[in-house]
Short mmCIF file of the C-alpha atoms (twelve columns), coordinates in Angstrom:
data_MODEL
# 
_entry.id   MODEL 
# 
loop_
_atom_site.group_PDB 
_atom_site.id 
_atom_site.type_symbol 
_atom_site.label_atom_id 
_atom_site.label_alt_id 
_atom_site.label_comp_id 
_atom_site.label_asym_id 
_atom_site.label_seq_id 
_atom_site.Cartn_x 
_atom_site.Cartn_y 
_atom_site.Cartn_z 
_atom_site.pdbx_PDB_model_num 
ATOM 1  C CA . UNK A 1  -12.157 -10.463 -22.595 1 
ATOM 2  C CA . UNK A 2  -8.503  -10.079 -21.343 1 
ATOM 3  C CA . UNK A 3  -7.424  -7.671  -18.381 1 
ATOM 4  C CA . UNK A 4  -5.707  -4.760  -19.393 1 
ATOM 5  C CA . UNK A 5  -1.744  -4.417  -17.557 1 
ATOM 6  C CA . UNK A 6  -2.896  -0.888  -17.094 1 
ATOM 7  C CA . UNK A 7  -5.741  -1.810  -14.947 1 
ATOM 8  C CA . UNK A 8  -4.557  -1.436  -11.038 1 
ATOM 9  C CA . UNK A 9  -5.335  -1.059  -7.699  1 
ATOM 10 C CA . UNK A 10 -4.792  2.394   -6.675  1 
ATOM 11 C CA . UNK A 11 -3.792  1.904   -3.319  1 
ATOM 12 C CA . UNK A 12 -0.511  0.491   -4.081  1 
ATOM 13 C CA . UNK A 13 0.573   3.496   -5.511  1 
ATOM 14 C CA . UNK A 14 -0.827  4.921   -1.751  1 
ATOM 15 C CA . UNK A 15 0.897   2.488   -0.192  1 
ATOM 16 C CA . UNK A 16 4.450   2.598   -2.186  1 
ATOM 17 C CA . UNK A 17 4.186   6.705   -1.761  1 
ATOM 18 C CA . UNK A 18 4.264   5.922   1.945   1 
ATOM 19 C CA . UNK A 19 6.500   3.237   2.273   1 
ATOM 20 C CA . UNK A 20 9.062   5.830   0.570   1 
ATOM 21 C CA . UNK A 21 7.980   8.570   3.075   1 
ATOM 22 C CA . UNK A 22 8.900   6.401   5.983   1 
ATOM 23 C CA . UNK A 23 12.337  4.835   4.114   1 
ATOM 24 C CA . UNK A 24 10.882  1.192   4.706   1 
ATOM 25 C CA . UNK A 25 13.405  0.365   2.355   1 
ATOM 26 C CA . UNK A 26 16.588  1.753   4.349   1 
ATOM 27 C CA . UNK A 27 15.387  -0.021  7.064   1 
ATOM 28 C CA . UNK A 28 14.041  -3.573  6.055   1 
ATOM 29 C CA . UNK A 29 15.150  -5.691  3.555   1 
ATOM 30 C CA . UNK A 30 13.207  -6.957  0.022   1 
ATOM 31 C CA . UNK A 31 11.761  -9.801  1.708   1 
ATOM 32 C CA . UNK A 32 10.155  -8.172  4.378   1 
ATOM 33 C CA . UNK A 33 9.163   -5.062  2.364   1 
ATOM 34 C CA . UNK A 34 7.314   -7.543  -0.091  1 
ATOM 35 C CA . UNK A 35 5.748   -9.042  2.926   1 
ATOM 36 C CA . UNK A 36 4.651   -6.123  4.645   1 
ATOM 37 C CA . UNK A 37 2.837   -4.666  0.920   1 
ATOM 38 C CA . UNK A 38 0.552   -7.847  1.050   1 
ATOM 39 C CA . UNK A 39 -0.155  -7.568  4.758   1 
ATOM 40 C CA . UNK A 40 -1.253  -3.754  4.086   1 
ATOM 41 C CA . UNK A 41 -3.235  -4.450  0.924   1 
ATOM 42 C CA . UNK A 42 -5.348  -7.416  2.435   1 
ATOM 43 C CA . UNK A 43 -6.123  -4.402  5.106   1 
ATOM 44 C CA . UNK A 44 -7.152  -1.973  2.744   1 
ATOM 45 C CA . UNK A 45 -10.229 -1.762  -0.234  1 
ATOM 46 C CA . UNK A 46 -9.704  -2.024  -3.344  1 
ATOM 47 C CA . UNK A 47 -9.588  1.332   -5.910  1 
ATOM 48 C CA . UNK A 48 -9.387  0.012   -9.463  1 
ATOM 49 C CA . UNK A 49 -8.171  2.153   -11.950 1 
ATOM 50 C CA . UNK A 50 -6.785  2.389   -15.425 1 
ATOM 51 C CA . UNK A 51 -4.990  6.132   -15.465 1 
ATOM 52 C CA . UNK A 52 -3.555  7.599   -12.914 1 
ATOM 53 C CA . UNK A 53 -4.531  11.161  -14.095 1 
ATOM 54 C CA . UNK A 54 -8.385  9.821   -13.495 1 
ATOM 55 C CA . UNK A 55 -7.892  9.957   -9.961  1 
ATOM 56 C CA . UNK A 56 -5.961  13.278  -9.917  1 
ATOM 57 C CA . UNK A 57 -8.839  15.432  -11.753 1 
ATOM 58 C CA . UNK A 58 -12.054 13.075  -10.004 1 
ATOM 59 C CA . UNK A 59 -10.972 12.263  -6.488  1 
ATOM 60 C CA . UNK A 60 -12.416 14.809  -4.075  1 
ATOM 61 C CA . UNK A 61 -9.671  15.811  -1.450  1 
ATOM 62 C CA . UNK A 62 -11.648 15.061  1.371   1 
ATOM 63 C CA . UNK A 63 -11.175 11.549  -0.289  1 
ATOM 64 C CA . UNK A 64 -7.690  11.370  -0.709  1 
ATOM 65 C CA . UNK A 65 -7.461  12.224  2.389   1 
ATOM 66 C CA . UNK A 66 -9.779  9.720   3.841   1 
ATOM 67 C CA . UNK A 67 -7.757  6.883   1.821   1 
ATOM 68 C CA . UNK A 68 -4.050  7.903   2.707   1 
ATOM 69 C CA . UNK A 69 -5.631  7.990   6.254   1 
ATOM 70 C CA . UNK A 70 -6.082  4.364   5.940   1 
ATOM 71 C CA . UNK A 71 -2.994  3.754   4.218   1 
ATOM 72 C CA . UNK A 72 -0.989  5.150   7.533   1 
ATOM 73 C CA . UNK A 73 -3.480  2.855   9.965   1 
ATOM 74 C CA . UNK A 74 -2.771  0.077   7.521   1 
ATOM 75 C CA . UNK A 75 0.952   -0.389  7.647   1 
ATOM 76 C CA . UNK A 76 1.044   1.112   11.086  1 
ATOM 77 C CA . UNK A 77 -0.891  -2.122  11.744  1 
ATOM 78 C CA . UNK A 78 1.190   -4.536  9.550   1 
ATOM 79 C CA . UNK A 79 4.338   -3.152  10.857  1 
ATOM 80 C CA . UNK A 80 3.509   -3.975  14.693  1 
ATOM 81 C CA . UNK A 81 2.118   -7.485  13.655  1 
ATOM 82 C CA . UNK A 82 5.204   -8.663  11.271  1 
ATOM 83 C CA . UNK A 83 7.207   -7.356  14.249  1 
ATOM 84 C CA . UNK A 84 4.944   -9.372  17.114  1 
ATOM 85 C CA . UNK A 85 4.615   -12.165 14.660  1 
ATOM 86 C CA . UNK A 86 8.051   -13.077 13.333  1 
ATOM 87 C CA . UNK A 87 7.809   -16.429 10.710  1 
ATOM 88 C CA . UNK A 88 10.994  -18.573 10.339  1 
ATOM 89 C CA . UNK A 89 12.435  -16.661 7.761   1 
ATOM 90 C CA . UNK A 90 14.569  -13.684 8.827   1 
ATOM 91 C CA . UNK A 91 13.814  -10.268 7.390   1 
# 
C-alpha cells in the first residue's frame, strides 16, 4: 500500500489560512516562517484528510470553530517561544 499525495493534514491548511491573516510573511522571513509551521503543528492534532470539500460539507461549525480556536492559541504560543528562544541562526 502506498500513501496517496492527496492525503493531508488538515490543519495546515488552518494554519497557512492564518499565517496569511496575520501577514507572517511580510514580517518574518522563509526560514523562520518554516520554523514557526513545525512549532505550531507539533502543538496541534492531527485531521487527516483526502478532499478538501469533505471537510466543507461534514465539519460541524461548532467544530471549525473549535479547531481554528486552537490554531490562534497555537502560533500565538510558537510565536512568543521562537521569540524567547532565539537559535543561532537569524530569522
Amino acid at each position: 500500500m502506498r500513501i496517496s499525495d492527496d492525503i493531508h493534514n488538515y490543519y495546515e491548511k488552518l494554519v497557512l489560512d492564518q499565517f496569511l491573516l496575520l501577514k507572517l510573511e511580510d514580517k518574518y522571513g522563509e526560514d523562520f516562517i518554516a520554523d514557526l509551521t513545525c512549532v505550531v503543528l507539533n502543538q496541534l492534532p492531527t485531521r487527516y484528510i483526502r478532499h478538501e470539500v469533505d471537510m466543507s460539507f461534514y465539519l460541524p461549525a461548532s467544530e471549525r470553530f473549535e479547531m481554528e480556536s486552537k490554531v490562534k492559541v497555537a502560533i500565538s504560543k510558537a510565536l512568543d517561544f521562537m521569540k524567547n528562544h532565539k537559535m543561532e541562526a537569524e530569522y
